[in-house]
C-alpha positions in Angstrom: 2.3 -13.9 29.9 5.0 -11.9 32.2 7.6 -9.5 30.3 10.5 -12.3 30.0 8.2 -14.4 27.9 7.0 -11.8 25.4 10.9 -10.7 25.1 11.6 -14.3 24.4 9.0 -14.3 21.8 10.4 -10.8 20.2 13.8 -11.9 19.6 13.0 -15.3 18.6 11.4 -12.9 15.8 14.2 -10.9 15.4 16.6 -13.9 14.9 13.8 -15.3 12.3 14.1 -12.6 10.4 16.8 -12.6 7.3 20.2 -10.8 7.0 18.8 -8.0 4.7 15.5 -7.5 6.7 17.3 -7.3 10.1 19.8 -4.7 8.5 16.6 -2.7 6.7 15.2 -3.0 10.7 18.0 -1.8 12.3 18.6 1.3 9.7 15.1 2.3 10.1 14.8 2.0 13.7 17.6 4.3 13.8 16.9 6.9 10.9 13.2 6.6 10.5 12.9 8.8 14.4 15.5 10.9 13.0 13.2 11.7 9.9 10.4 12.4 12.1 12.1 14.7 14.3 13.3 16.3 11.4 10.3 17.0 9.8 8.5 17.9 12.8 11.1 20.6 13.9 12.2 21.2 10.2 9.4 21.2 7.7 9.5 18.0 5.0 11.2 19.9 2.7 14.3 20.4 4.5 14.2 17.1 6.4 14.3 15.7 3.1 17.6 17.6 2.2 19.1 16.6 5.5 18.4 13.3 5.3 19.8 13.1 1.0 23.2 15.5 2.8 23.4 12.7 5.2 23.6 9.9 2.6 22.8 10.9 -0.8 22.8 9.3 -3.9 21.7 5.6 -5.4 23.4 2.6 -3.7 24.7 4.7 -0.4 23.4 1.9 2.1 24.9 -0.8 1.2 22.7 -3.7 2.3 22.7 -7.4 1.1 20.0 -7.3 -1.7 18.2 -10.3 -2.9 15.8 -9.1 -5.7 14.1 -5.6 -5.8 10.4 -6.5 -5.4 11.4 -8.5 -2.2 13.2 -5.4 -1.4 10.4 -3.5 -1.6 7.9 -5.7 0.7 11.0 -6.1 3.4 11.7 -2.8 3.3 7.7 -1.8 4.1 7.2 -4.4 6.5 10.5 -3.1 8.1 9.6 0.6 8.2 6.4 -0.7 9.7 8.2 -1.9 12.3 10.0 0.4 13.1 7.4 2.9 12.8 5.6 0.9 15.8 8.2 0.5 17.8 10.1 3.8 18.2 10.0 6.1 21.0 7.1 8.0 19.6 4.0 8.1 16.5 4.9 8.5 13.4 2.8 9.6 10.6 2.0 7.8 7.4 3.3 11.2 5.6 6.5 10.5 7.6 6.0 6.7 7.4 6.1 7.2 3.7 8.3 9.6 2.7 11.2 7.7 4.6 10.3 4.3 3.0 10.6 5.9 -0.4 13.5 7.3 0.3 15.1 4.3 1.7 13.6 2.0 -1.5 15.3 5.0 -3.9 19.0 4.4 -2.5 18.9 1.2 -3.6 17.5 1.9 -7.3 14.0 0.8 -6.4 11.4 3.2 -8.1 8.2 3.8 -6.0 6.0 6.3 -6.2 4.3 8.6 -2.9 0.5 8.8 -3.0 -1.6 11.3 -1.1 -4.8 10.7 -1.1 -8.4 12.6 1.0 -11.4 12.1 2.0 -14.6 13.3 4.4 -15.2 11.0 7.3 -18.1 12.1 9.7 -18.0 16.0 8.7 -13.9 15.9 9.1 -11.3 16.3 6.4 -8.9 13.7 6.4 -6.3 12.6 4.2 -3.4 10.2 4.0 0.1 8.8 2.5 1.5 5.5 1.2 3.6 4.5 -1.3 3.3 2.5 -4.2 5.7 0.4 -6.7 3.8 -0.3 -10.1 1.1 0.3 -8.9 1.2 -2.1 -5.9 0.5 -0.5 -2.3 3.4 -1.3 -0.5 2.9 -0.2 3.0 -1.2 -0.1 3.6 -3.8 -2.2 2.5 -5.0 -2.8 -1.4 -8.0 -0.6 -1.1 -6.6 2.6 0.4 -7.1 4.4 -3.0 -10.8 3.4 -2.4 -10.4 4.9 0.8 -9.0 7.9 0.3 -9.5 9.4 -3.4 -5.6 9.9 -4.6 -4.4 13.0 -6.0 -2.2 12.6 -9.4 0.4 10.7 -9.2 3.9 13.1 -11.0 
């Protein structure tokens, strides 16, 4: 395939996509770098001031919403996206910590899991986010994975 066909392709999954997921998109592609930056340069705890300064409180995106739960897997699958296709990696801490946030300013409750594990001598560990106990942005057995610390 040369480049013009896999543009074609992307947009024609772009235009597929509905109102409230290209909006979620766009919003993350723009504030999820942001984050990262921010954290990187910043520390989370104060990127996570700047970014509440920047738009704080419930309800200060406003976005067509069609149902929380769907809100929820558009948002993730969003973030995902735009997690992959920014102009550099971002974390699943970061990853996380932005969806939450995101999910929060439209009154959607969701709770940030950090979970470890030893993998071949080496410490690792990991985020995601959950809503009722549902994984929302990694697979259903990441808390097999990685043993979760208590959720607050």
């Amino acid at each position: 395939m040369d480049w013009l066909t896999l543009m074609r392709a992307e947009w024609r999954k772009f235009f597929a996509l509905s109102g409230q997921e290209k909006w979620l998109l766009a919003v993350s592609m723009i504030l999820l770098p942001v984050f990262a930056l921010a954290h990187r340069l910043l520390g989370l705890r104060r990127a996570q001031g700047a970014l509440n300064r920047c738009l704080p409180g419930r309800g200060s995106l406003p976005c067509p919403v069609s149902g929380r739960p769907g809100l929820a897997r558009s948002a993730s699958r969003m973030v995902e996206i735009a997690a992959r296709r920014g102009p550099w990696r971002i974390t699943c801490l970061e990853q996380s910590v932005y969806l939450r946030w995101l999910l929060a300013r439209h009154g959607v409750a969701t709770t940030l899991r950090i979970g470890v594990r030893k993998a071949d001598g080496r410490f690792e560990a990991h985020a995601w986010v959950e809503l009722l106990g549902e994984v929302l942005n990694d697979s259903t057995d990441v808390g097999a994975r990685f043993a979760p610390f208590s959720a607050r």
